[in-house]
C-alpha positions as CSV (number, residue, x, y, z in Angstrom):
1,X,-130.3,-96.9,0.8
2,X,-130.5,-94.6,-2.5
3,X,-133.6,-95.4,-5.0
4,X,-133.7,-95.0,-8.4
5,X,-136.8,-95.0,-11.2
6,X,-137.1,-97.7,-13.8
7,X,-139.5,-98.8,-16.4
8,X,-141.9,-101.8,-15.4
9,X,-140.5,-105.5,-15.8
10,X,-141.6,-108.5,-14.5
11,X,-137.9,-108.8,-12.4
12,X,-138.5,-105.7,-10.9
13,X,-141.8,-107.0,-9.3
14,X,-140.1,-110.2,-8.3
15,X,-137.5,-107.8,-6.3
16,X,-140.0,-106.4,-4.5
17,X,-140.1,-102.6,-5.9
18,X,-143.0,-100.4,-5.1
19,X,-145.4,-98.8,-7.6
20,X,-145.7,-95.3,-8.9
21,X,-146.8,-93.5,-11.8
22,X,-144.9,-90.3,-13.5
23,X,-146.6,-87.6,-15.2
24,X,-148.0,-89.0,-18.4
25,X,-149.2,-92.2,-16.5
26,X,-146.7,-94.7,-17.2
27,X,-146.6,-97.4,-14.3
28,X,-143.1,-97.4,-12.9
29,X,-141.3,-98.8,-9.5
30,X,-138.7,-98.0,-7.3
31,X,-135.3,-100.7,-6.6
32,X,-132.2,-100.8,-4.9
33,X,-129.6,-98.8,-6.5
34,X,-127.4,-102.6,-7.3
35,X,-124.0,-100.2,-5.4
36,X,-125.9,-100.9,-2.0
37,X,-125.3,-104.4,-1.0
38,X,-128.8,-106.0,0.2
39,X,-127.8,-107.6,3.3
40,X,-131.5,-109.9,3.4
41,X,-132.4,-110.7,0.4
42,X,-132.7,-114.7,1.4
43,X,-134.4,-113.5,4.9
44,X,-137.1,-113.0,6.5
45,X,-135.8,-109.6,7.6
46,X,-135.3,-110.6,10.8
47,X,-131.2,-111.0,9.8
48,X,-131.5,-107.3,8.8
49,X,-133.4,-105.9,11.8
50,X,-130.5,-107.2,14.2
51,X,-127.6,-106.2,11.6
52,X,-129.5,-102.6,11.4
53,X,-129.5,-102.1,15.3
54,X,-126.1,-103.1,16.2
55,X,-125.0,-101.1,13.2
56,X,-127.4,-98.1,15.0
57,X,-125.9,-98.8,18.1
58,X,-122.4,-98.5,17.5
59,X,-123.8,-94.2,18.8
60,X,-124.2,-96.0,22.2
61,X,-121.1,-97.6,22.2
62,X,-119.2,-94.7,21.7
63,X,-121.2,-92.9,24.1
64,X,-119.7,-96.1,26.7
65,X,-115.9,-95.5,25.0
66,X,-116.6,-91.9,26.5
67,X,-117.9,-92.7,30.0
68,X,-114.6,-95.0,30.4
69,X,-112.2,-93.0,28.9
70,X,-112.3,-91.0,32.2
71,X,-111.0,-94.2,34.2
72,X,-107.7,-94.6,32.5
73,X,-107.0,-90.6,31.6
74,X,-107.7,-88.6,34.3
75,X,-105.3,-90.8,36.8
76,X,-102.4,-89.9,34.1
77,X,-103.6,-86.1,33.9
78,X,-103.5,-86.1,37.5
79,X,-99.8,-87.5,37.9
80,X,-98.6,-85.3,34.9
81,X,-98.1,-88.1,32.7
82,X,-100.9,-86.9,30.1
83,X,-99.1,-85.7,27.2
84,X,-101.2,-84.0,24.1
85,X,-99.8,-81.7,21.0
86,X,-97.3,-79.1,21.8
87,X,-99.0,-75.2,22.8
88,X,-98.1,-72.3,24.6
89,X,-99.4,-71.9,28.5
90,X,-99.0,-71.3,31.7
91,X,-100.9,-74.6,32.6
92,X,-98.9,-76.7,30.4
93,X,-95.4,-78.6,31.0
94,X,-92.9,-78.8,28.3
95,X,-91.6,-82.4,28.6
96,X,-87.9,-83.5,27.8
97,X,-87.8,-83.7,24.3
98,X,-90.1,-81.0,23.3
99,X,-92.6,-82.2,21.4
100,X,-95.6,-82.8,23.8
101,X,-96.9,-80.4,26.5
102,X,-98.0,-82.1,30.1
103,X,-101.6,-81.4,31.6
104,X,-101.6,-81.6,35.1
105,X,-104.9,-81.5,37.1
106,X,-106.7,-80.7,40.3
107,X,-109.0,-83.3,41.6
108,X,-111.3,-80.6,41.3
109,X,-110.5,-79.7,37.9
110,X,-110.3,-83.7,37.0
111,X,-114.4,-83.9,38.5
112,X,-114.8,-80.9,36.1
113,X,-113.5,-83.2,33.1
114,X,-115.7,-85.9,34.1
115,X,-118.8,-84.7,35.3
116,X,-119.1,-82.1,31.8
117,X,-119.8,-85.0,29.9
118,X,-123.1,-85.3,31.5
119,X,-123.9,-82.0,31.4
120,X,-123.9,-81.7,27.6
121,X,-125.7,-85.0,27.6
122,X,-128.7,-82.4,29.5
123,X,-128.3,-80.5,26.8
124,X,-128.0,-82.9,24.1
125,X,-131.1,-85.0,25.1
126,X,-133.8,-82.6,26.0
127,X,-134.1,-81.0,21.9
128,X,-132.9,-84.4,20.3
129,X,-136.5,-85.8,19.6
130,X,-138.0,-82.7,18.4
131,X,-134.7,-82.4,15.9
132,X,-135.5,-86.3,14.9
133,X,-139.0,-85.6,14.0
134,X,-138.4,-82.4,12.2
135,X,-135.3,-83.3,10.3
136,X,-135.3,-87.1,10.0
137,X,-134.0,-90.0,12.1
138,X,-131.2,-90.7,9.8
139,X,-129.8,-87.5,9.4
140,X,-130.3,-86.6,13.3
141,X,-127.8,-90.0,13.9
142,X,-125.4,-89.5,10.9
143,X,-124.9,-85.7,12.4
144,X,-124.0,-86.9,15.7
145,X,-120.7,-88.4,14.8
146,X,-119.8,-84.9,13.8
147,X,-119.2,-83.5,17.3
148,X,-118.1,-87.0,18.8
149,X,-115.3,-86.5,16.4
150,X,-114.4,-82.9,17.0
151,X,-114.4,-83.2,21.1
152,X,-112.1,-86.4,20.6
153,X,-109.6,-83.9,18.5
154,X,-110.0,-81.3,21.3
155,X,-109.2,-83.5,23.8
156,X,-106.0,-84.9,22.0
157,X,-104.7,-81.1,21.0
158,X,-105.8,-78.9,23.9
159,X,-103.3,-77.0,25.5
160,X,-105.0,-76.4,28.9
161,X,-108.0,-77.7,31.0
162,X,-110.0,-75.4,29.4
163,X,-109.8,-77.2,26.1
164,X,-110.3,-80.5,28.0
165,X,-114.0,-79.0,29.5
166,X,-115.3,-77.8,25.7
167,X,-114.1,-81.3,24.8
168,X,-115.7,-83.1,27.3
169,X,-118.9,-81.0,27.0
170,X,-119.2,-81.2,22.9
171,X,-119.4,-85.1,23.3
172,X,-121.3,-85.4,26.2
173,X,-124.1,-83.1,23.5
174,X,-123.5,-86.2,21.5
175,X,-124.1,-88.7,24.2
176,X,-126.8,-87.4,25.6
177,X,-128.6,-87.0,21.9
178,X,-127.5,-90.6,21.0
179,X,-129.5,-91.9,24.2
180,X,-133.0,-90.2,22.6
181,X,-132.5,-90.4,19.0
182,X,-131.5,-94.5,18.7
183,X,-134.4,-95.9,20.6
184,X,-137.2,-94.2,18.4
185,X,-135.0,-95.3,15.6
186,X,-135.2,-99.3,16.5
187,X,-138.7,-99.1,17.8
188,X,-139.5,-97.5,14.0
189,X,-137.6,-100.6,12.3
190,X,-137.9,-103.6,14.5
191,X,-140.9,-106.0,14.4
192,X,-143.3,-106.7,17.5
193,X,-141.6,-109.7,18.5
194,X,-138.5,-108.9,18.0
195,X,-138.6,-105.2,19.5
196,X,-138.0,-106.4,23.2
197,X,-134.8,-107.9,22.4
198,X,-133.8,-105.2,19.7
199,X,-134.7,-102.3,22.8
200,X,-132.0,-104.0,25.0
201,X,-129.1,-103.5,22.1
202,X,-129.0,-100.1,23.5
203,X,-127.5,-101.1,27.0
204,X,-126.0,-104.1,25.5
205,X,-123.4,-101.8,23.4
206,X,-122.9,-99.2,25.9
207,X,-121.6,-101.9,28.5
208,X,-119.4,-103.0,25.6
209,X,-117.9,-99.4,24.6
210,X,-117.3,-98.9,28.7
211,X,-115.2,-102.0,28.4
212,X,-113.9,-101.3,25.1
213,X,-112.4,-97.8,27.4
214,X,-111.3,-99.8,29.9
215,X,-109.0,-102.0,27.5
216,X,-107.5,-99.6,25.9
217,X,-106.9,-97.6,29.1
218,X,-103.7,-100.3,28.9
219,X,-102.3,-97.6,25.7
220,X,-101.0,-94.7,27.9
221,X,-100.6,-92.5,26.0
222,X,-103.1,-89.5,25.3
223,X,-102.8,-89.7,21.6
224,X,-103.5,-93.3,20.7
225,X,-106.2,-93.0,23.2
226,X,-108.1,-90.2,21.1
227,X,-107.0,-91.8,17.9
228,X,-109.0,-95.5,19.2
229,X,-112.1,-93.5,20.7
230,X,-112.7,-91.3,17.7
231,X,-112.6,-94.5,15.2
232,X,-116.2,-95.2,16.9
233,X,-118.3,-92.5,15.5
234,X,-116.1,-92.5,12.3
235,X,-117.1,-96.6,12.0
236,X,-120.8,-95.6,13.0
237,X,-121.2,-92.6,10.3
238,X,-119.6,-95.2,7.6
239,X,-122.0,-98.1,8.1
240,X,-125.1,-96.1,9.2
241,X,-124.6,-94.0,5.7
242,X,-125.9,-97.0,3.9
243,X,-128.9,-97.8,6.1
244,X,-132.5,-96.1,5.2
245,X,-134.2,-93.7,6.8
246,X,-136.9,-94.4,8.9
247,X,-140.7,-95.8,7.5
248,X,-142.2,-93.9,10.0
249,X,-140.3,-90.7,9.4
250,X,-140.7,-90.9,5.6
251,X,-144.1,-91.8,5.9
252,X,-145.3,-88.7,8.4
253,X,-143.7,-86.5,5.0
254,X,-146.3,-88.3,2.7
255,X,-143.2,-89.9,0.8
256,X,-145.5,-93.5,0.6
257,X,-143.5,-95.1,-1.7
258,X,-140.1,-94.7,0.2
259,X,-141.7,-95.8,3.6
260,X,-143.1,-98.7,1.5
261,X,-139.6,-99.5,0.1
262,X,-137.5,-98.8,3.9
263,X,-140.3,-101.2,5.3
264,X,-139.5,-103.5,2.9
265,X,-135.6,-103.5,3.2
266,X,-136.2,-104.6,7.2
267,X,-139.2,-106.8,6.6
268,X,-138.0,-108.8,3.7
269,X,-138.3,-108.7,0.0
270,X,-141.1,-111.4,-0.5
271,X,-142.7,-110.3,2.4
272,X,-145.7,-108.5,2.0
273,X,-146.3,-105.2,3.7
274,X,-149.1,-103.9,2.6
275,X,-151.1,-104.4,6.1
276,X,-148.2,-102.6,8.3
277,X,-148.1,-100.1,5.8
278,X,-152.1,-99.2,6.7
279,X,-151.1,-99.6,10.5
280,X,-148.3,-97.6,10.2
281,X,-150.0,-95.1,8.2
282,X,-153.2,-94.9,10.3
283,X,-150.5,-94.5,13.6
284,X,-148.4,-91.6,12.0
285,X,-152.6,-90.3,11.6
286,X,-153.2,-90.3,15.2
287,X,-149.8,-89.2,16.9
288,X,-150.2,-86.1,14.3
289,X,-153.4,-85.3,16.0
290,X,-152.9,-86.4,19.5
291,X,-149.7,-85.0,19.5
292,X,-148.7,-82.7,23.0
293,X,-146.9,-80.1,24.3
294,X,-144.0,-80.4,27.0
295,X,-146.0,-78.5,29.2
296,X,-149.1,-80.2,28.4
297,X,-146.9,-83.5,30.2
298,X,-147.1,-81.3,33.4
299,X,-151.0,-80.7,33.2
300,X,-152.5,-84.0,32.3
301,X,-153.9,-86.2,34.7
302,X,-152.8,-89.4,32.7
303,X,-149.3,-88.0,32.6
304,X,-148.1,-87.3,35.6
305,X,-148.4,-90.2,37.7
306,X,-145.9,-92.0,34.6
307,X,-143.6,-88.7,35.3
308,X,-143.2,-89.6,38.7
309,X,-142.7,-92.6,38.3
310,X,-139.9,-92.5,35.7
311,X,-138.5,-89.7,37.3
312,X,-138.3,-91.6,40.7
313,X,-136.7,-94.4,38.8
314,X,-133.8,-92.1,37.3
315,X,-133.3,-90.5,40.4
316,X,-132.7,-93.6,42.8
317,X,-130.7,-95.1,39.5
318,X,-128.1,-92.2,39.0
319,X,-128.4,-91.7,43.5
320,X,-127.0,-95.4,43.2
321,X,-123.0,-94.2,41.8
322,X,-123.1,-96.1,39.1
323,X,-121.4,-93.1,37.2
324,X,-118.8,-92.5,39.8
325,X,-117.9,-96.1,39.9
326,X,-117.8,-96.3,36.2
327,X,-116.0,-92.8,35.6
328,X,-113.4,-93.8,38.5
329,X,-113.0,-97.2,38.8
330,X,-109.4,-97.2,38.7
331,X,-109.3,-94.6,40.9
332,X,-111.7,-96.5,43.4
333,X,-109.8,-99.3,43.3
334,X,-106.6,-97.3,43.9
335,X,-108.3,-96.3,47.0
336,X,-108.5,-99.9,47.9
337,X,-104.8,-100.2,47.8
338,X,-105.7,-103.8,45.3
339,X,-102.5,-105.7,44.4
340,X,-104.0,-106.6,40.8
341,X,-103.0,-104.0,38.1
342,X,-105.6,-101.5,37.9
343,X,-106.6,-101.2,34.2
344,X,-107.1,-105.6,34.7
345,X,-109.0,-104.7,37.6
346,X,-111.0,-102.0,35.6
347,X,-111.7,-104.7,32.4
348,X,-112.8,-107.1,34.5
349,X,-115.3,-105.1,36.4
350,X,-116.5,-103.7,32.7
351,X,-116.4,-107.6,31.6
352,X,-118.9,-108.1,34.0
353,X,-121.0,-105.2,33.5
354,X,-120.8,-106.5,29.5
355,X,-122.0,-110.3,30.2
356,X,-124.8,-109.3,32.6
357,X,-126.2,-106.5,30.5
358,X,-126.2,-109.3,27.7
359,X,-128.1,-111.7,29.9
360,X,-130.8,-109.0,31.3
361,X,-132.2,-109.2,27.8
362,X,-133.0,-112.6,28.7
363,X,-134.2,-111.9,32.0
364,X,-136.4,-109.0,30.7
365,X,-138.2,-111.6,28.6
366,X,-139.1,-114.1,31.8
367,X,-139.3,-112.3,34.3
368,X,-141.4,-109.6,35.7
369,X,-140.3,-105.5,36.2
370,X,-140.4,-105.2,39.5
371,X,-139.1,-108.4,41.0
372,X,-136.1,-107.5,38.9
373,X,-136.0,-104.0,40.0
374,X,-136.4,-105.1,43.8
375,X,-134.0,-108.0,43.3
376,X,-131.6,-105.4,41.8
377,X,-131.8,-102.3,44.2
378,X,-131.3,-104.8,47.1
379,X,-128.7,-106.5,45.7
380,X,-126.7,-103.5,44.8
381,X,-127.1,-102.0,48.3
382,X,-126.1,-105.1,49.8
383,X,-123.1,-105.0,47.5
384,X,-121.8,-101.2,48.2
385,X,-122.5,-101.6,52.2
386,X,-120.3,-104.9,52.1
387,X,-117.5,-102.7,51.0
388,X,-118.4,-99.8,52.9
389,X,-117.8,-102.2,55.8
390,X,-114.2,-103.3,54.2
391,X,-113.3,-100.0,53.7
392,X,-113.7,-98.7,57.5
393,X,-112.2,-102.4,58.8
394,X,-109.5,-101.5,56.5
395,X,-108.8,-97.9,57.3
396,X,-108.7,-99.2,61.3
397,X,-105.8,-101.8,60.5
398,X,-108.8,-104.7,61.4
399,X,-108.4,-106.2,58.0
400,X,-105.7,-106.5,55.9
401,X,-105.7,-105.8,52.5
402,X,-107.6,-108.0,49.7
403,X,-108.2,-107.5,46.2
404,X,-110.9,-109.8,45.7
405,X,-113.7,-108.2,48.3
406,X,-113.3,-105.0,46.3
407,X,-113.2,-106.4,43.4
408,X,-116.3,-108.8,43.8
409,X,-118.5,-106.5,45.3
410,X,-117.8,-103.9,42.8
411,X,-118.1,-106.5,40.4
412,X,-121.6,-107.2,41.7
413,X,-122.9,-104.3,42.1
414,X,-122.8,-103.3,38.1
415,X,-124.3,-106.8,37.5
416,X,-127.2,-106.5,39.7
417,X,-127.6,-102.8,38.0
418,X,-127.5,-104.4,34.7
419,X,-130.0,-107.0,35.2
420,X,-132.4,-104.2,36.4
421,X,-132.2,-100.5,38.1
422,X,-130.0,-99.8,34.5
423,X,-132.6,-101.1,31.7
424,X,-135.5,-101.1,33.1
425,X,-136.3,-97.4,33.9
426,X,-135.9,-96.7,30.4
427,X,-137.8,-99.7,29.1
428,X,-140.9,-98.8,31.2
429,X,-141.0,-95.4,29.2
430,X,-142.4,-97.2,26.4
431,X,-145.0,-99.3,28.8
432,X,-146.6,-96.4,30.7
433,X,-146.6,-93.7,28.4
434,X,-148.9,-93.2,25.5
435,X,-147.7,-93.3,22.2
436,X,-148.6,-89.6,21.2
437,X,-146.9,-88.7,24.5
438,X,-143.8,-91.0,24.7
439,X,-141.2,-89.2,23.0
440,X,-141.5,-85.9,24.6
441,X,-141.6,-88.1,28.2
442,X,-138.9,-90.1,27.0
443,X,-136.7,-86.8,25.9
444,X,-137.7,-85.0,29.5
445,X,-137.1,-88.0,31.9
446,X,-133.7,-88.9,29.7
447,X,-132.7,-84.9,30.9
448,X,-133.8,-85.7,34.2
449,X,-131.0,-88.5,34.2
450,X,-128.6,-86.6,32.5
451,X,-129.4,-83.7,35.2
452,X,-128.5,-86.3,38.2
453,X,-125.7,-88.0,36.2
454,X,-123.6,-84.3,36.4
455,X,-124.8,-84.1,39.6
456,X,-123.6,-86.9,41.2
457,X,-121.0,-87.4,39.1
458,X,-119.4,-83.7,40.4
459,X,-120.1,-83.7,43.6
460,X,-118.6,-87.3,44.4
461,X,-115.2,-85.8,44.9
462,X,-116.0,-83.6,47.1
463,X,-117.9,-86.3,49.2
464,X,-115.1,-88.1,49.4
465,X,-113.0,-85.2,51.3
466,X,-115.5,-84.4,52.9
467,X,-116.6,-87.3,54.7
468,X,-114.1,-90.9,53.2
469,X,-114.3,-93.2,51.0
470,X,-116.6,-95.4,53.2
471,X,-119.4,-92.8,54.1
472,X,-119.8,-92.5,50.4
473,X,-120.1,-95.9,49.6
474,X,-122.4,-96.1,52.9
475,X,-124.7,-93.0,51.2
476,X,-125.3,-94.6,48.3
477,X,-126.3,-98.2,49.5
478,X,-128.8,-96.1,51.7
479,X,-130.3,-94.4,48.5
480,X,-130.5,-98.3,46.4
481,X,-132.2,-99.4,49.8
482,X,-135.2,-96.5,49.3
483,X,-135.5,-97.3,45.7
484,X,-136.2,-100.6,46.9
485,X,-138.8,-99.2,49.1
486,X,-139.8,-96.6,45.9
487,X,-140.4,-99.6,43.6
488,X,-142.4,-101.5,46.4
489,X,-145.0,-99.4,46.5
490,X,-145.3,-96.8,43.9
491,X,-143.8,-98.6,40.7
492,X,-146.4,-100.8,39.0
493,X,-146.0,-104.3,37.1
494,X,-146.2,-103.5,33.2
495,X,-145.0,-107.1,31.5
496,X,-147.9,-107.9,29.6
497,X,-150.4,-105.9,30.3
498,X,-152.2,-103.0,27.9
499,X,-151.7,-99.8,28.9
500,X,-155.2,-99.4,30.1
501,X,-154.4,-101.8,33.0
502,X,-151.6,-99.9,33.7
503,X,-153.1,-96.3,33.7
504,X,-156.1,-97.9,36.4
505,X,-153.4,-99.1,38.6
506,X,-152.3,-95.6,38.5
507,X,-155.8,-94.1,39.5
508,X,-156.5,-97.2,41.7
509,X,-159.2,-99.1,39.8
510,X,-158.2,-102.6,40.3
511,X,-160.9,-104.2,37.9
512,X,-162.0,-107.9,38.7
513,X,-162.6,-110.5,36.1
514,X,-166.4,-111.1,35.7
515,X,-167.4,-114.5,36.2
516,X,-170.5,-115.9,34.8
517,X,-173.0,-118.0,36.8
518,X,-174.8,-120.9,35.3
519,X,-177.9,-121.8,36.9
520,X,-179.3,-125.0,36.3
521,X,-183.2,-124.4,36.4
522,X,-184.9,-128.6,36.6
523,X,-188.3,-128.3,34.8
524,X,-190.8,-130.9,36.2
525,X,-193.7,-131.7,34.2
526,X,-196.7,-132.3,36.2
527,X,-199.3,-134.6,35.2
């Protein structure tokens, strides 16, 4: 949104400018430069909040395009059929008529091209909230599209694997910012009540760009494939260029008047905003002198029991394979020997993933945390032993093969993940942390996840040589099962209660209601 300076008029009050004075005293006010369309002018701002965060969001689908893209590529890199712009090497393949060079892959150097992604998500996440604070939410987001951009380009011209990794590695820098930078971003624009729903968006539009990979895993062809990914962060920069910065940002670098006006533009023109303006001004006050240190996370007593727990909760969430079945799930279902075509089988596992991520917002909203995490640990362990089972029957010639019982379980598995063990961990960040401390937690458990994500991501090839397809499944159904047990007795309730409450579940004060007695005293006169 760009501002520009005009002399006093009645209109400009009844537009909702915002009051300032130049040097020799004359009142003026700042409006919308008319080039900017305003998208809420006959709102309440509600419209605008939800148009903002999908617009936001589009990051975190393109962060799901790139998870995906792994599903449909690698298969083709690993059969020689990946074909990218012609180069000079001793680990490419000239094909027939010249013009494209072949990539062919290990399946150790194909883990390598997944699992990278994640590991410049570590990299990407950890510094992401300090370069948002400093620089600006805004710029921080517009910037990202940058490298997303770039690594699609490497991936479509590189000559070798080794292009691939720094391809692979740039974006995953991307991703991994993208998950730290949006949420402050939403929780900055978004109204009380309408914050819970808006938080969800995130997840909501990364289960969309995963099936948006998946369907256009149907192209083929390496080219068109890097051509339909890198449209994402090119759509993202081009709408997110016309949204303001955030009030919270512009108002922590004293510019009143442009918080005043960005508050405006997602609250509503008529609306006033006068009293969030001295709540927003008197919070930007106290996180500036409550603010901490990362190692100051590590020392305080009303900090590490949260750490714990949100750590726990990333740890038993990635332990789960929800990466590995999303980065390979045409591969997986390959394994399976399925009769359905494998990029249908892939959309329709991602269609599910989609749907139920859509409906957890709901779920969020009724329900409490941890019957949804138990529900969905349980659920997801049930899921992954069921086709542990089918897979060892299978392998001894005692079933024959099905597509369905793959694909169902598979199929459940993301849903129950959806509806809890995926949201949720990242939801409770803003329930149990304070606010002074909840970036920095939320930037160091969001590494932590990143950190697991690589590591399970890498190492589930070589699991899979090393001890089948079946004990793998079987290892992590055993790891959902103890975060069942984690969330039982370490993980506390946090819908609707203060953080107070929460920090003396921590410590183990369990404060009782008081109840008042009323004793009824008879006075009898005596004559």
């Amino acid at each position: 949104m760009m501002l520009i300076s005009v002399e006093e008029r009645p209109t400009d009050l009844e537009a909702g400018g915002s009051h300032i004075e130049d040097k020799n005293g004359h009142s003026k006010i700042l409006t919308r430069l008319e080039t900017v369309p305003d998208i809420k002018r006959d709102t309440s701002g509600i419209t605008t909040q939800y148009i903002a965060t999908g617009i936001v969001n589009l990051g975190a689908f393109a962060s799901g395009v790139c998870v995906a893209w792994t599903s449909s590529a690698l298969p083709l890199m690993i059969s020689g059929q990946y074909e990218t712009q012609p180069a000079r090497s001793s680990d490419v393949f000239t094909s027939n008529n010249g013009t494209h060079t072949k990539i062919i892959l290990t399946e150790t150097e194909a883990s390598w091209v997944a699992s990278l992604l994640c590991l410049g998500a570590l990299f990407g996440a950890v510094p992401s909230g300090l370069i948002s604070e400093y620089f600006g939410r805004k710029k921080t987001l517009l910037y990202l599209a940058l490298p997303l951009v770039v690594s699609w380009i490497l991936v479509a011209s590189s000559p070798n694997v080794y292009g691939l990794y720094v391809g692979r590695f740039v974006s995953g820098v991307a991703v991994g910012a993208f998950s730290v930078a949006i949420p402050p971003y939403i929780e900055d624009i978004a109204e009380k009540n309408t914050l819970p729903g808006l938080a969800n968006f995130y997840h909501v539009h990364f289960a969309s760009g995963v099936l948006f990979g998946y369907i256009i895993g149907l192209v083929q062809s390496a080219s068109w494939l890097s051509v339909l990914c890198a449209s994402i962060p090119i759509s993202f920069f081009i709408g997110f260029i016309f949204l303001p910065e955030s009030p919270a940002y512009l108002m922590s670098q004293g510019k009143f008047p442009e918080a005043k006006a960005a508050l405006k533009y997602f609250r509503g023109i008529d609306n006033d905003v006068d009293s969030e303006m001295k709540e927003l001004k008197e919070y930007v006050r106290n996180y500036g002198r409550n603010k901490v240190t990362f190692r100051q996370l590590f020392t305080t007593r009303t900090t590490i029991k949260p750490l714990i727990v949100s750590f726990g909760l990333m740890i038993f969430q990635q332990m789960s394979g929800i990466y590995p079945i999303l980065f390979y799930a045409e591969k997986i279902f390959k394994n399976f020997a399925i009769s359905l075509n494998l990029p249908s089988a892939a959309i329709i596992l991602g269609f599910c993933f989609v749907t139920s991520m859509y409906f957890s917002t709901m779920f969020l909203k009724k329900f409490r945390r941890r019957v949804l995490l138990l529900i969905s640990f349980t659920l997801m362990a049930l899921s992954l032993g069921t086709l542990a089972m089918f897979y060892h029957l299978k392998a001894s010639n005692l079933s024959a093969h099905n597509t369905w019982v793959p694909l169902s379980t598979l199929c459940i598995f993301v849903s129950m993940y959806a509806v809890g063990a995926g949201p949720i961990p990242w939801l409770m960040l803003r329930e149990i942390f304070a606010p002074n401390v909840r970036r920095r937690a939320t930037a160091l458990t969001a590494g932590f996840h990143w950190f697991f994500a690589f590591g399970v991501t890498k190492l589930y090839q070589n699991l899979i040589h090393l001890v089948s397809p079946g004990w793998t499944l079987w290892h992590f159904a055993v790891t959902s099962l103890i975060g069942t047990i984690f969330v039982y007795f370490f993980v506390p309730e946090t819908k609707g209660r203060t953080l107070e409450e929460i920090h003396n579940e921590f410590d183990g004060i369990h404060k009782r209601k008081r109840h008042r007695h009323v004793i009824e005293v008879e006075t009898v006169s005596v004559h």
